[in-house]
Every structure is written in structure tokens, then in C-alpha cells.
PyMOL commands that place a pseudoatom at each C-alpha (Angstrom):
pseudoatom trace, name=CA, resn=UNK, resi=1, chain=A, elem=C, hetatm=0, pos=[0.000, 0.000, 0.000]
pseudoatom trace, name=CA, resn=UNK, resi=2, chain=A, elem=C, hetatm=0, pos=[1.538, 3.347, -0.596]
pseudoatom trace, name=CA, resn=UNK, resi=3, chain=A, elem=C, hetatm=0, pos=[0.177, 7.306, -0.201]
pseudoatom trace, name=CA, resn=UNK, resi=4, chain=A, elem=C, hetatm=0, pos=[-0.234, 9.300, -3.096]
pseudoatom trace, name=CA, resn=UNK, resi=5, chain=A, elem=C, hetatm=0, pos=[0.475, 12.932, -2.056]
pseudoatom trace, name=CA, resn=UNK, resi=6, chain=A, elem=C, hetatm=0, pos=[2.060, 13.901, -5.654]
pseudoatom trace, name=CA, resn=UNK, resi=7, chain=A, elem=C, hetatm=0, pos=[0.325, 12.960, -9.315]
pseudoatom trace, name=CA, resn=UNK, resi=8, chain=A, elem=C, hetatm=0, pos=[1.199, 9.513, -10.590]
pseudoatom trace, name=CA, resn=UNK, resi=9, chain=A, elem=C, hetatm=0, pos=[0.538, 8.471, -14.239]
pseudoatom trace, name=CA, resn=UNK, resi=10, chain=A, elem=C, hetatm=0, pos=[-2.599, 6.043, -15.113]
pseudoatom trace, name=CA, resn=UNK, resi=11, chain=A, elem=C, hetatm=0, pos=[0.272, 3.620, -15.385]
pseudoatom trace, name=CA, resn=UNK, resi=12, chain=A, elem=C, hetatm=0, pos=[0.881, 2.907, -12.113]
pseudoatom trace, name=CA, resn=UNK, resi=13, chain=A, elem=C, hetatm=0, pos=[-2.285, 1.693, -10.850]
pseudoatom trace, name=CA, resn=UNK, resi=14, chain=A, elem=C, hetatm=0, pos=[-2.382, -0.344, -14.446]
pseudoatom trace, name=CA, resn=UNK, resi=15, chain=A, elem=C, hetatm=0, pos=[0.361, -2.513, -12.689]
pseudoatom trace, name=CA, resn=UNK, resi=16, chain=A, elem=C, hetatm=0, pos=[-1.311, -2.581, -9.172]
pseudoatom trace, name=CA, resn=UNK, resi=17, chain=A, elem=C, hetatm=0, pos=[-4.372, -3.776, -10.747]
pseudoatom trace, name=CA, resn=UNK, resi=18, chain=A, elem=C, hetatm=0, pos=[-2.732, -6.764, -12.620]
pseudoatom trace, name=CA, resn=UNK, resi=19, chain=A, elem=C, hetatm=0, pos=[-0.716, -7.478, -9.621]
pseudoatom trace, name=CA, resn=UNK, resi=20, chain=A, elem=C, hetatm=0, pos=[-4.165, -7.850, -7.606]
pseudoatom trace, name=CA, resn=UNK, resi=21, chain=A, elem=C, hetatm=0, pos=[-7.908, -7.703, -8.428]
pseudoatom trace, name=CA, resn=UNK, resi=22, chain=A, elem=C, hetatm=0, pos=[-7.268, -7.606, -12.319]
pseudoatom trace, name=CA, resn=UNK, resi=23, chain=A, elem=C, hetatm=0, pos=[-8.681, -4.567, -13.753]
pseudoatom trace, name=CA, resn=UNK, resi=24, chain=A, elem=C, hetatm=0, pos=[-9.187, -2.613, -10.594]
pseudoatom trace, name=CA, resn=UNK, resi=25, chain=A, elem=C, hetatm=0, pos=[-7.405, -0.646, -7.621]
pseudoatom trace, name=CA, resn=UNK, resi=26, chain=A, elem=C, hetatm=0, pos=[-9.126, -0.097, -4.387]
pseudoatom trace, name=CA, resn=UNK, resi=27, chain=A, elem=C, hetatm=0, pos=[-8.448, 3.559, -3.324]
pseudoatom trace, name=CA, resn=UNK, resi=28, chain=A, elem=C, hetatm=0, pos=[-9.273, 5.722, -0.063]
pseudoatom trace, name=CA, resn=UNK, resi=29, chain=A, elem=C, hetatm=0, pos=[-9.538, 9.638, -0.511]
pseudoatom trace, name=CA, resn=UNK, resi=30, chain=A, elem=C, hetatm=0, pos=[-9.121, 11.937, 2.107]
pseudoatom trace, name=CA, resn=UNK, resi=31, chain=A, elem=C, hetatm=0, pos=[-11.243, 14.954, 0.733]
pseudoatom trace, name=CA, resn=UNK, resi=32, chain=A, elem=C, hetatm=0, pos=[-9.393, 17.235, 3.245]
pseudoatom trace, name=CA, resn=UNK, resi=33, chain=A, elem=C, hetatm=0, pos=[-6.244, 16.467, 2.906]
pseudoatom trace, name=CA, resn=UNK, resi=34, chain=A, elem=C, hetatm=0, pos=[-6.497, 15.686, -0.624]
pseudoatom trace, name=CA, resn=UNK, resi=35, chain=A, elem=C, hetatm=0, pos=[-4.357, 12.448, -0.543]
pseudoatom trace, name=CA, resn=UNK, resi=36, chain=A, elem=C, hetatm=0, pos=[-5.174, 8.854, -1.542]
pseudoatom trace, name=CA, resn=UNK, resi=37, chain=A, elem=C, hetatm=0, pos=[-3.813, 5.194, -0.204]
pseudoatom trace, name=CA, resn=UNK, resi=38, chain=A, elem=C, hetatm=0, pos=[-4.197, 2.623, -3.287]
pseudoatom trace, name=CA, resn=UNK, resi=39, chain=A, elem=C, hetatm=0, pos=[-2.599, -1.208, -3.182]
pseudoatom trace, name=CA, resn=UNK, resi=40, chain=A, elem=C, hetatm=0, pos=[-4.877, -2.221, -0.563]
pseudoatom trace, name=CA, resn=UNK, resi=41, chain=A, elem=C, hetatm=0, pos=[-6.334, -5.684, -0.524]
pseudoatom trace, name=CA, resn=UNK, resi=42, chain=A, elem=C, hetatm=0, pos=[-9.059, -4.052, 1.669]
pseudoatom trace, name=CA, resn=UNK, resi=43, chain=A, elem=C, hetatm=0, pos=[-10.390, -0.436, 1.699]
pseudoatom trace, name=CA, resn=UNK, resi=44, chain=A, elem=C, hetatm=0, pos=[-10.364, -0.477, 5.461]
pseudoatom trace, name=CA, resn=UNK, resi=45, chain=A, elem=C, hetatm=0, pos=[-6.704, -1.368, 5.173]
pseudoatom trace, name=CA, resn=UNK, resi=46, chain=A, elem=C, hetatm=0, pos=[-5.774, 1.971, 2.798]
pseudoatom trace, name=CA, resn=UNK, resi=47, chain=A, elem=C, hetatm=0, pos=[-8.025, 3.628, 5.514]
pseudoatom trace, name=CA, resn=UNK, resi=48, chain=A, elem=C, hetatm=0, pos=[-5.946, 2.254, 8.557]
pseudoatom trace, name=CA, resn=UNK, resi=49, chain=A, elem=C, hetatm=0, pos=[-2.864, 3.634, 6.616]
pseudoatom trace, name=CA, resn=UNK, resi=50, chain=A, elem=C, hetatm=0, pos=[-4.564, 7.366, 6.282]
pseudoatom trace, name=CA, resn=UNK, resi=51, chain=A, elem=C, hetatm=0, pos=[-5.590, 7.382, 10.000]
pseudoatom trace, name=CA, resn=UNK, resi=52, chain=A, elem=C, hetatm=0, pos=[-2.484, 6.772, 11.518]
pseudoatom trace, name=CA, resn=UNK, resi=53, chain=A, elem=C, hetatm=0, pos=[-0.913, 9.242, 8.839]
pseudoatom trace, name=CA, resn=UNK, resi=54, chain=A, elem=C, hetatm=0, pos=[-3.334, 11.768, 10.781]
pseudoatom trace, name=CA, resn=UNK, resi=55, chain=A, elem=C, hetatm=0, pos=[-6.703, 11.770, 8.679]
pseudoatom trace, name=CA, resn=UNK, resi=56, chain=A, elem=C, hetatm=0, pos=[-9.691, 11.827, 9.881]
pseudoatom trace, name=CA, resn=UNK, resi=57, chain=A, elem=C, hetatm=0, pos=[-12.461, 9.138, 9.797]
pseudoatom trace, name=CA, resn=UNK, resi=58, chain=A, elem=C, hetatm=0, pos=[-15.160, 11.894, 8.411]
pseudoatom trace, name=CA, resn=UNK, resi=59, chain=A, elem=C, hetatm=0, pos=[-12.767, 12.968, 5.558]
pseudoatom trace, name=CA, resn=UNK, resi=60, chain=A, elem=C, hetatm=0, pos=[-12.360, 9.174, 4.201]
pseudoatom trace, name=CA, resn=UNK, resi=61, chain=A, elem=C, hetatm=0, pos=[-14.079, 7.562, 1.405]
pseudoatom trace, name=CA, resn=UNK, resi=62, chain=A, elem=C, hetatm=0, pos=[-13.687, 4.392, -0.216]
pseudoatom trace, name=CA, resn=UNK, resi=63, chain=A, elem=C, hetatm=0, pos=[-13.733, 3.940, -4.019]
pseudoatom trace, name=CA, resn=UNK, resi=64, chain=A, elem=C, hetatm=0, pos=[-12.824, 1.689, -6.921]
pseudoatom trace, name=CA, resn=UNK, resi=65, chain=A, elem=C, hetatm=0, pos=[-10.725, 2.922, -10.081]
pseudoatom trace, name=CA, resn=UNK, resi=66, chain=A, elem=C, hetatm=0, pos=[-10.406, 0.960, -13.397]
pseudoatom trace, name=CA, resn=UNK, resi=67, chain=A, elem=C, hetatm=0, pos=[-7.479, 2.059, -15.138]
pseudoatom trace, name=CA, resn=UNK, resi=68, chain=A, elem=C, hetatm=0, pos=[-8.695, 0.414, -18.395]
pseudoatom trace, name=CA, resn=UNK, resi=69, chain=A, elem=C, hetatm=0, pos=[-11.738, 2.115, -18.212]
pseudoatom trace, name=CA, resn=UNK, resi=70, chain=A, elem=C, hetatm=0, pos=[-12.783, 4.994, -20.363]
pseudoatom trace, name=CA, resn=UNK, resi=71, chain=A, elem=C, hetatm=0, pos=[-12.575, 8.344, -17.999]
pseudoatom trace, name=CA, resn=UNK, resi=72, chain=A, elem=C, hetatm=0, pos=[-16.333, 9.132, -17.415]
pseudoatom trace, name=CA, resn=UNK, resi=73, chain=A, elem=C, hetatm=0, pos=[-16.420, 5.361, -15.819]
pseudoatom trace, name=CA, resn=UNK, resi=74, chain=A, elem=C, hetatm=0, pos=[-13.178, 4.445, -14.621]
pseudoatom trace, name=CA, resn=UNK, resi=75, chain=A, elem=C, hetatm=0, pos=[-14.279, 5.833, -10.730]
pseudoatom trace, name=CA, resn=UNK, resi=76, chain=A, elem=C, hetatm=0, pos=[-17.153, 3.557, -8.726]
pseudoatom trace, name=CA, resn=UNK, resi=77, chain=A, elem=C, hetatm=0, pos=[-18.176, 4.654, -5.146]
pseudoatom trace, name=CA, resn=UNK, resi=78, chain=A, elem=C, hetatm=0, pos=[-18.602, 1.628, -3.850]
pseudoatom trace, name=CA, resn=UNK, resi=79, chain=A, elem=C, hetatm=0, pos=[-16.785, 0.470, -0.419]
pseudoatom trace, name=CA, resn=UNK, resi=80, chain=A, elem=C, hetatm=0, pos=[-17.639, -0.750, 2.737]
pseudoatom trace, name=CA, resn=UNK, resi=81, chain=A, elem=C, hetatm=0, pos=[-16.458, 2.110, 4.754]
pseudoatom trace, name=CA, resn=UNK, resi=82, chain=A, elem=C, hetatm=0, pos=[-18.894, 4.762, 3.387]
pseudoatom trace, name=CA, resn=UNK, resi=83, chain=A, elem=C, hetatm=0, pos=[-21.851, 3.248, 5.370]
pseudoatom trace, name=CA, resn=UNK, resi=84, chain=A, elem=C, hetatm=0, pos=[-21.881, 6.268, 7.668]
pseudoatom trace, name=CA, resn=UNK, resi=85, chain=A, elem=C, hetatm=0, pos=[-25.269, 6.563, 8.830]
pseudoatom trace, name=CA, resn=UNK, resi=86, chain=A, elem=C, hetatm=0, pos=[-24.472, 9.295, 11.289]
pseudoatom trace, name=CA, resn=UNK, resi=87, chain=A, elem=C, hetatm=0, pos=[-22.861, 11.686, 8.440]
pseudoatom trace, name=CA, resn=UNK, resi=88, chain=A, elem=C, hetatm=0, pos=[-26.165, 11.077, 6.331]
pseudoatom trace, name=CA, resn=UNK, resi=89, chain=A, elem=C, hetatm=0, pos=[-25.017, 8.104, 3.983]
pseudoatom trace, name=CA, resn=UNK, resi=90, chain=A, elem=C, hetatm=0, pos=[-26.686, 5.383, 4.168]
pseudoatom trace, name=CA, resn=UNK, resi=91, chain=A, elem=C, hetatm=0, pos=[-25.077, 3.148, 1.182]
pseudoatom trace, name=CA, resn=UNK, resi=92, chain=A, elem=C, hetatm=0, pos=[-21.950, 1.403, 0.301]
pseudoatom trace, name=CA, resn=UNK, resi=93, chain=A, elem=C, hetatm=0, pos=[-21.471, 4.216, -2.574]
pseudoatom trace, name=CA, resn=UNK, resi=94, chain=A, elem=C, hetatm=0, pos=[-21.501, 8.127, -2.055]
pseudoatom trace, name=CA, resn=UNK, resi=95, chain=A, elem=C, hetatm=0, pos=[-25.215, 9.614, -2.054]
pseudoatom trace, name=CA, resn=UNK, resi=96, chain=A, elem=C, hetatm=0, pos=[-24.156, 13.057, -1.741]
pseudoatom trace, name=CA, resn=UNK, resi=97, chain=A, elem=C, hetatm=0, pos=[-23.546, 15.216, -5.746]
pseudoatom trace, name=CA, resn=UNK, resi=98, chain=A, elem=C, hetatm=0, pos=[-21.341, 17.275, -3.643]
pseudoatom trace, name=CA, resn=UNK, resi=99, chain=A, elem=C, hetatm=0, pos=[-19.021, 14.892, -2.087]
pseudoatom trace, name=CA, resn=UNK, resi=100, chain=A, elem=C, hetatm=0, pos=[-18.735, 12.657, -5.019]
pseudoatom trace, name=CA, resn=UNK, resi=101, chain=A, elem=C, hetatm=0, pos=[-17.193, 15.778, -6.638]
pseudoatom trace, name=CA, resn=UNK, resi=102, chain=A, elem=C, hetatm=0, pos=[-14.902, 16.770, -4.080]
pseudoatom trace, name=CA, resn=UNK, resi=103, chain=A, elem=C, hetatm=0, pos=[-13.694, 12.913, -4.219]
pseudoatom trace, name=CA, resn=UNK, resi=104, chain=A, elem=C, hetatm=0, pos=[-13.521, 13.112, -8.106]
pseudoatom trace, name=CA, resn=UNK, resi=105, chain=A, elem=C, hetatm=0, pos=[-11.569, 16.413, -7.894]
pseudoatom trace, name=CA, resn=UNK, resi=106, chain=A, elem=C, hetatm=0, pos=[-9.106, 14.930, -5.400]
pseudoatom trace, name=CA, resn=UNK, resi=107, chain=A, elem=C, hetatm=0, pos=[-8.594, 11.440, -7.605]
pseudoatom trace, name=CA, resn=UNK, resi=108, chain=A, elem=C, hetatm=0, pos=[-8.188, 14.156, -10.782]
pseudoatom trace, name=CA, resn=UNK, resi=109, chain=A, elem=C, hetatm=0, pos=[-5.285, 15.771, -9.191]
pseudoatom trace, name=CA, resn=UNK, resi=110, chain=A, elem=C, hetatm=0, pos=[-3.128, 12.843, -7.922]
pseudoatom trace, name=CA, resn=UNK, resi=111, chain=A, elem=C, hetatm=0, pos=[-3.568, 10.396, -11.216]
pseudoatom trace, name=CA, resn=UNK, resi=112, chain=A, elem=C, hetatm=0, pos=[-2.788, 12.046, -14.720]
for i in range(1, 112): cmd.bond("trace and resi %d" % i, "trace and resi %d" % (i + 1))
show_as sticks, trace
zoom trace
């Protein structure tokens, strides 16, 4: 698992895909401090890794990318860790238009 806190090429998580689930990379964003922990077998591994690197549990979302994927569809909300009930989201993906952009504009920034 690593922290992206710089922009990587596309390239990158080609090779962690293949080297795990295939065609995808698991990702955590941290919409505050607009990093991102990919490799993960599990998103609430990448999100273990952000905490103790001093994010905080209302800032992290779980996604999926598909580096083979055309750009409008290579980013799925879906993880685990977004159940949140008590922040207003109720579902494995992201229900709020807001937040899903926030978490788009983070994921734009770190992977070219």
C-alpha cells in the first residue's frame, strides 16, 4: 500500500491492478487532505494507513478505479467504509452530488 500525495501516471495503478484484483485498484480519498492510499487488498486497510498518517475518519471515502476504463467510468463509489449513517449516507457508494465531486476532484489531481 503506498500514499499518493504527488500525481502519478494512469500507469501505475495499471500494474497494481494486474498485480491484484485484475482490472481494478481499491483507493481511499481523504477529501481534506487531498491524498489517496491505493494497493490495498481491503479499503479499510488503505483507511488504517490514512488514520495513523493523521486523517480523519469523516474525511475518508472508499472507491474503486479501473485504469482500463474509459474516464467518465473508470471511478465507482462503492466500499464498505462509506456506510456512515451518522454523516447522512446510508449506502456502500456516495449519495451526496457534492461529495462525489470533491472525491472526483481529489482522484483528478493525484492520477494524470
Amino acid at each position: 500500500m503506498q500514499v499518493i500525495t504527488a500525481p502519478i501516471d494512469r500507469s501505475v495503478l495499471k500494474v497494481l491492478a494486474s498485480e491484484r484484483f485484475g482490472d481494478m485498484v481499491k483507493a481511499v480519498v481523504d477529501i481534506e487532505r487531498q491524498v489517496m492510499a491505493i494497493g490495498g487488498e481491503l479499503h479499510a486497510d488503505e483507511e488504517q494507513l490514512l488514520l495513523e498518517q493523521g486523517s480523519k475518519q469523516e474525511d475518508l471515502w472508499g472507491i474503486n478505479l479501473y485504469p482500463d476504463t474509459g474516464t467518465a467510468d473508470w471511478l465507482e463509489f462503492d466500499s464498505m467504509i462509506n456506510l456512515r449513517p451518522s454523516q447522512g449516507n446510508r449506502s456502500r457508494g456516495v449519495d451526496d452530488p457534492v461529495l462525489q465531486e470533491r472525491i472526483r476532484s481529489v482522484v483528478s489531481a493525484l492520477i494524470l
